[in-house]
C-alpha positions in Angstrom: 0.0 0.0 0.0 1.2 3.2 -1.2 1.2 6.3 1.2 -1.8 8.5 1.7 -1.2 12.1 -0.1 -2.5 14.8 2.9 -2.4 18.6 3.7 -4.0 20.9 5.6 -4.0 24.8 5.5 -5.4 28.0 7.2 -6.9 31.0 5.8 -9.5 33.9 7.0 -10.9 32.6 2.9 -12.1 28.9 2.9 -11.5 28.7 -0.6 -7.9 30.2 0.2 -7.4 27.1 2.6 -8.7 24.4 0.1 -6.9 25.6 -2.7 -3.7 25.7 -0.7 -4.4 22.0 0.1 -5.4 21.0 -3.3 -1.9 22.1 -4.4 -0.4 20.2 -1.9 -2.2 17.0 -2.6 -1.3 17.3 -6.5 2.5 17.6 -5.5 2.5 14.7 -3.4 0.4 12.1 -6.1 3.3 13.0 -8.2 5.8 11.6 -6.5 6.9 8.0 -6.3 5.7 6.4 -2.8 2.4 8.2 -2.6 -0.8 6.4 -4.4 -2.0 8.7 -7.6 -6.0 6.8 -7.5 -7.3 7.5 -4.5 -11.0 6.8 -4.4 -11.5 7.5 -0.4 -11.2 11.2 0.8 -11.4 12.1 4.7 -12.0 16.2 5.5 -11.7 17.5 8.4 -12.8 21.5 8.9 -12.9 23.9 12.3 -16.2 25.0 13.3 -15.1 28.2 12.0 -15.9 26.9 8.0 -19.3 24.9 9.3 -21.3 27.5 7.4 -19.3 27.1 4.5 -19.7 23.0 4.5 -21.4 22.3 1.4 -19.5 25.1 -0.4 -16.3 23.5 0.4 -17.3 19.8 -0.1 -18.7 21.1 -3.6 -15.5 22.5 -4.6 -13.0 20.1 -3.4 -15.6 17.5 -5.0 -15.1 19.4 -8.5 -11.1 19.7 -8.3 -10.9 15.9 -7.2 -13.4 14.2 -9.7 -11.5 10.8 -9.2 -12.4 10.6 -5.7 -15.9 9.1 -5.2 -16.2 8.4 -1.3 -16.3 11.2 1.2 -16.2 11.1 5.2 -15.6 13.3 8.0 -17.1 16.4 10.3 -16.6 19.2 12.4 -14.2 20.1 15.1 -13.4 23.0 17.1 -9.8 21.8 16.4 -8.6 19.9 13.8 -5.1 18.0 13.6 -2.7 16.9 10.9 1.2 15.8 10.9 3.2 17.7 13.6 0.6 20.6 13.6 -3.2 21.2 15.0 -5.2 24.2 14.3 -7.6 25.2 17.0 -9.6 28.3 17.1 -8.8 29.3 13.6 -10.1 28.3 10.0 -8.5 25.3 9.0 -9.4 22.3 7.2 -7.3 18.7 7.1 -7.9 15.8 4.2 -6.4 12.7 3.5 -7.0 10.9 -0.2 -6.9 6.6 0.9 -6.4 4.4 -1.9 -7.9 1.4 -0.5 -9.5 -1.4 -2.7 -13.0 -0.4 -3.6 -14.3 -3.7 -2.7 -13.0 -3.2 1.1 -14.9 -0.2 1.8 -18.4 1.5 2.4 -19.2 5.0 3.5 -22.6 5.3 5.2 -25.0 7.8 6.9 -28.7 8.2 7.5 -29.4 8.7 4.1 -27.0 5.3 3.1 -27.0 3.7 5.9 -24.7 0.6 6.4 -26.4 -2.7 4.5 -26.1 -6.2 5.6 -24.3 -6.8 1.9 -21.1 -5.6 3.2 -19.1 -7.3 5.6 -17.6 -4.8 7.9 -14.7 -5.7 9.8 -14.3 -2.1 11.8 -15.2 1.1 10.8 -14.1 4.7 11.8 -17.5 6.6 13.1 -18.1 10.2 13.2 -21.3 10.9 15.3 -23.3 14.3 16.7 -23.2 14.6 20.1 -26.6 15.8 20.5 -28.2 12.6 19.0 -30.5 10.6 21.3 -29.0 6.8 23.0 -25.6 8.1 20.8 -24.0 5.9 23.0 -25.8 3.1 22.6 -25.7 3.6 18.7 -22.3 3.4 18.9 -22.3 -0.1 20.4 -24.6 -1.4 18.4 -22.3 -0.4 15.3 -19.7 -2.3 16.6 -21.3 -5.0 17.4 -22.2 -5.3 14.2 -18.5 -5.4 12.6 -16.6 -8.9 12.8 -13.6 -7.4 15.4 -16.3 -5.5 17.7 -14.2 -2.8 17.1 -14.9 0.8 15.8 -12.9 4.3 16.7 -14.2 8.1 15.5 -15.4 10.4 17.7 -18.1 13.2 18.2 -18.4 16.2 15.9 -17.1 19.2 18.2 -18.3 23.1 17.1 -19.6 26.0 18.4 -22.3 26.4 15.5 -23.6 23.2 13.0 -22.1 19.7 14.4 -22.0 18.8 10.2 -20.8 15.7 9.0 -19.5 14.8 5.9 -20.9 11.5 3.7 -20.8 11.0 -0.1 -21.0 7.3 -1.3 -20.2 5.9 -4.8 -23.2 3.6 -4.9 -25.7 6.0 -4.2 -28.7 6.6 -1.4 -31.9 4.8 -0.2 -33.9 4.6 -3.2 -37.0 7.0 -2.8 -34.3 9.4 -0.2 -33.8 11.4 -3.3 -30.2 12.9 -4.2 -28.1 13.7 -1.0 -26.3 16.8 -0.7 -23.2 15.0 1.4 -23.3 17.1 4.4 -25.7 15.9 7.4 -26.1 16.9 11.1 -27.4 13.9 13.2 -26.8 10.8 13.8 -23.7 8.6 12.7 -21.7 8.5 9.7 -18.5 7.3 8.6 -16.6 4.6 6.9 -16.6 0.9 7.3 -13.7 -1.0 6.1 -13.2 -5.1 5.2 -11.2 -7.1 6.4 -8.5 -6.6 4.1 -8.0 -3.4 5.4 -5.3 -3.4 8.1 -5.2 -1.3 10.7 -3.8 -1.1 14.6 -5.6 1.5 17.0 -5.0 2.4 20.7 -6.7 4.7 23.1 -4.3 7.1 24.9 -6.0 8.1 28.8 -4.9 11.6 30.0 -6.0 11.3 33.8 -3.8 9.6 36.3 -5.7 7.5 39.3 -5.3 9.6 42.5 -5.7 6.0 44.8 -6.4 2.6 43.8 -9.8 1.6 42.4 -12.8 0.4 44.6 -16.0 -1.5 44.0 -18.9 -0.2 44.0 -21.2 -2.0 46.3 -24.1 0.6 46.3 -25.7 3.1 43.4 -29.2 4.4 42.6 -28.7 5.4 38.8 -25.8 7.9 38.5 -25.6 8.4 42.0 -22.8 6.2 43.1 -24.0 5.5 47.6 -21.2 3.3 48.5 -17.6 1.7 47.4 -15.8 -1.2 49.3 -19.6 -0.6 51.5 -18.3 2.9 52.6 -20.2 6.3 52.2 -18.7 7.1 48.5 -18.5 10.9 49.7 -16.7 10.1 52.6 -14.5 8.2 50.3 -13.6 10.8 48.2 -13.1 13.5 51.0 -11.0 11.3 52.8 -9.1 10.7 49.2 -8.7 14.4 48.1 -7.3 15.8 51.6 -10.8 18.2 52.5 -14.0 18.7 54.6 -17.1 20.1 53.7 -16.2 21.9 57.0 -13.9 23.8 54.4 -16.7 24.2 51.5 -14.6 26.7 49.2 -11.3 24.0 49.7 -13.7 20.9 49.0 -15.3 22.5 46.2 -12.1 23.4 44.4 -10.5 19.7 44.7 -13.9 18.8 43.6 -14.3 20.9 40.7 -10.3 18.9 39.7 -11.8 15.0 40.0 -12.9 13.1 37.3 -13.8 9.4 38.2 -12.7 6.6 36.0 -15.5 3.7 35.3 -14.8 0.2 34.6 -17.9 -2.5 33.8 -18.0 -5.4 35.6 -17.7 -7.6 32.1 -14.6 -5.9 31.8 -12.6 -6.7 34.9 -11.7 -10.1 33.7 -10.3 -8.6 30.6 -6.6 -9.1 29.8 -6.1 -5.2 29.7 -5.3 -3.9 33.4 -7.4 -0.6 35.1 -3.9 0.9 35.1 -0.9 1.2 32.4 2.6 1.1 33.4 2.5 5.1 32.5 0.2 5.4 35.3 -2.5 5.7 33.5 -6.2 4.5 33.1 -6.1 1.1 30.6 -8.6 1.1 27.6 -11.6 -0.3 29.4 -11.6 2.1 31.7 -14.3 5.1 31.5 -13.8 8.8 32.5 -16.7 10.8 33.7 -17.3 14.1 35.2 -18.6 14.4 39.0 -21.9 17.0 38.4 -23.1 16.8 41.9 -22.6 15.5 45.8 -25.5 14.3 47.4 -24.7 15.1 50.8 -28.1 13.4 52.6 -27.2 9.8 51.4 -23.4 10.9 51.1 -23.4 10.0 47.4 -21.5 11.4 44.3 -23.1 11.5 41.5 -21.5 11.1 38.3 -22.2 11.8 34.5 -23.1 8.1 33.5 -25.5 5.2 35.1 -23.5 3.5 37.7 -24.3 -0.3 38.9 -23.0 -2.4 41.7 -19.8 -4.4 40.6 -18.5 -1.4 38.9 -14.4 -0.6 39.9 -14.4 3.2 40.2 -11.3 5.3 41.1 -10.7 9.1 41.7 -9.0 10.8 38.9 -6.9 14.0 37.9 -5.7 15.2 34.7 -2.0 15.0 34.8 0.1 16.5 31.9 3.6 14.2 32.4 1.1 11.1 32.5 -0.6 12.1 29.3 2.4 12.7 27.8 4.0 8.9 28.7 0.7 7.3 27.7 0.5 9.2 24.2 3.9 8.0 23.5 3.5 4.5 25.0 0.8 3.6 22.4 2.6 5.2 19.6 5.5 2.7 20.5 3.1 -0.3 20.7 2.0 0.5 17.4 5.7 0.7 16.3 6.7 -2.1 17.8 3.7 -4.4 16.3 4.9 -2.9 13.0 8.7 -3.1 12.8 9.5 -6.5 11.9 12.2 -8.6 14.3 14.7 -8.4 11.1 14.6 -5.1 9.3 15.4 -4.8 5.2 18.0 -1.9 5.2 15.6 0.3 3.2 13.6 0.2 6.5 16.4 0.7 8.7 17.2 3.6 7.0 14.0 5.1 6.9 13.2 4.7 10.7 17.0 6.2 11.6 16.7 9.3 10.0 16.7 12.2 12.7 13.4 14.2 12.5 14.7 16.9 10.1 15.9 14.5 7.4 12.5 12.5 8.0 9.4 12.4 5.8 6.8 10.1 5.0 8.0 7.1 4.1 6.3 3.3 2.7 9.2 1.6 4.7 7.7 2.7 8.0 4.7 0.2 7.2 2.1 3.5 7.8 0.5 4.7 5.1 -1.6 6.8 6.8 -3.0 7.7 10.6 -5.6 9.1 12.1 -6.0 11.0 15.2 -9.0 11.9 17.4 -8.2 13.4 20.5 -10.4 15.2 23.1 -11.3 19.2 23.0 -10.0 18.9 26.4 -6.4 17.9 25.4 -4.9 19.3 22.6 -1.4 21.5 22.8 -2.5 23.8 25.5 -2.8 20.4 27.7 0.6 19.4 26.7 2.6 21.9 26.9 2.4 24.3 24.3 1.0 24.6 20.6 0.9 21.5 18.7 2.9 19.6 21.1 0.4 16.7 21.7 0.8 16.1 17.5 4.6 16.8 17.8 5.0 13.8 20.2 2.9 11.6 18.1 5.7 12.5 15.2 8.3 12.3 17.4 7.2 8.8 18.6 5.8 7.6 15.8 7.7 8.9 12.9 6.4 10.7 10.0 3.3 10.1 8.6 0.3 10.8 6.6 -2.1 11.8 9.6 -5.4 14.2 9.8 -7.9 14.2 12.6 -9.9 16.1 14.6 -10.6 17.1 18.9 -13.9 15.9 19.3 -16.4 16.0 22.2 -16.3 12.5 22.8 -13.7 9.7 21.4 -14.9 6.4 20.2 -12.8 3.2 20.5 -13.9 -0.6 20.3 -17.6 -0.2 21.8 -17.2 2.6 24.1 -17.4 6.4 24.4 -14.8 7.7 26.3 -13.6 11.7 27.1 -10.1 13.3 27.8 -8.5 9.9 25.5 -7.0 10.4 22.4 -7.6 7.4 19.5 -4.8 6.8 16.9 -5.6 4.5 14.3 -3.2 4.0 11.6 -3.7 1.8 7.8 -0.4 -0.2 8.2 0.1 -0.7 4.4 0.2 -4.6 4.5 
């Protein structure tokens, strides 16, 4: 598999900013490594161009006629190799030249048939849609691996989504314009499609994890059969004698959520980085129920649960981002390397670029509006460790108000999928 041509631009002018990607796109499909027939084109736009959605679509539509499949959305930031864009116009796309055979775009208007046998599929999804969550399951548990990866459409004005599919809509749904807002859409691939994701976690466990052995709804009443405020107090140092101290360490803690079906899993609650492992849930605390001593939580809670106090910590995001970028390396780069690849993985970062040998030929990144390089130390840094870890690649994505990975919806994780080329 050849690599995936990319770019991404600014500009105050949409039309500035898609034209300044187009010419990077032609430059790349001319040069030898980079597929020239892509068929598969993923957008990604700041909320700042949501107006301007079908304009843009329609235009980068004309100046790509080869192109027949479109996917992506909105975000209040979007991402690309070594750089993100937030607060400022920007759009990111990525041209896949994937067998035609091996995948299926899909939305409300074509939604995902029972003809094609979907082995994952990356999901972009508004927020605001009813039982999203439970949408989102029942999407994956209708691929072969269970697993699917995306996230929700962030923006400050239209959630859009993009959609355009070769074979067409619902008969009797009339033409589609390729822009939606609801719902789910996105692109399910086949099995010949390759592909290694991870979820990144960017809180760090303040104590160990309890059980919960008492919850009415999202209330969580007990853990270990101890008040669960008490719990909490006793683990973040304050008193509600000291409301204004409590409050503040309150306002701080996230808890982390782990199903019961999930504790026998082989991935553990917490990384080696520190961090949360991938079947582990974070959720805000909205309230403290003081009369039945109770925190409640934004997500139904049941007995059996494991739940553990949380914090956003920058140094563990940091180790975690680059732990999974290593995994992936590592699951790519053969015991015995050719010297082609040798040389290709040695190069220091300013002699690097995208390269076959690597075994990417492209990546996707879908990280939480809550991360991003403000998070990490400064702008962009969050994508500059991904290169830096990962090497350089083809890569476009989007912060989103939710990430998806296997079945689940989590918050403050970042997904990174990448097409391994094999």
């Amino acid at each position: 598999m050849k690599l995936f041509p990319y770019a991404h631009a600014t500009h105050p002018q949409w039309g500035m900013a898609a034209n300044l990607a187009l010419a990077q796109l032609r430059a790349q499909m001319a040069l030898h490594g980079y597929a020239s027939s892509p068929t598969l084109a993923l957008l990604y736009i700041t909320d700042h161009y949501a107006a301007h959605a079908q304009e843009i679509l329609a235009h980068l539509s004309a100046e790509l006629p080869e192109i027949t499949d479109w996917s992506g959305t909105v975000g209040v930031g979007i991402a690309s190799n070594n750089v993100e864009y937030f607060d400022e116009p920007a759009l990111a796309l990525m041209l896949c030249e994937l067998p035609s055979d091996q995948y299926r775009v899909f939305s409300g208007v074509a939604p995902l048939g029972l003809a094609f046998d979907a082995h994952t599929a990356l999901v972009h999804a508004d927020g605001h849609t009813p039982d999203v969550a439970e949408l989102i399951e029942e999407l994956a548990a209708r691929t072969d691996s269970g697993y699917v990866f995306g996230g929700l459409a962030s923006s400050r004005g239209a959630a859009v989504q993009f959609a355009v599919a070769a074979d067409g809509t619902v008969k009797g749904q009339g033409k589609a314009s390729g822009v939606f807002s609801g719902g789910l859409s996105g692109v399910a691939f086949g099995p010949e499609v390759t592909l290694v994701s991870r979820v990144t976690q960017g809180c760090l466990p303040i104590n160990r994890a309890h059980k919960v052995t008492g919850a009415e709804r999202n209330v969580v009443l007990a853990l270990d059969d101890e008040p669960a405020l008490q719990v909490m107090l006793r683990e973040l140092n304050v008193t509600l004698d000291e409301p204004r101290e409590a409050l503040q360490a309150v306002r701080a803690t996230l808890v982390g959520l782990t199903e019961p079906a999930s504790l026998a899993d082989v991935a553990p609650t917490v990384t080696r980085t520190g961090n949360f492992g991938p079947d582990v849930l974070v959720r805000h605390i909205i309230g403290l129920d003081p009369a039945r001593a109770g925190v409640a939580v934004a997500d139904v809670v049941t007995e059996g649960m494991e739940l553990a106090f949380c914090q956003r910590n920058v140094q563990a995001a940091r180790a975690d981002l680059m732990r999974i970028c290593a995994e992936i390396r590592e699951e790519l780069e053969p015991q015995e390397q050719a010297l082609e690849t040798a040389t290709a993985l040695a190069q220091s970062e300013a002699e690097a670029a995208p390269h076959a040998a690597r075994g990417i030929a492209g990546a996707i990144y879908v990280s939480c509006t809550g991360r991003g390089g403000a998070h990490f130390g400064g702008p962009s840094a969050e994508l500059q460790i991904i290169r830096r870890a990962l090497g350089d690649v083809p890569l476009v994505g989007f912060f989103a108000g939710g990430e998806i990975a296997r079945h689940h919806l989590y918050g403050y994780t970042g997904v990174l999928t990448v097409f391994t080329g094999k």
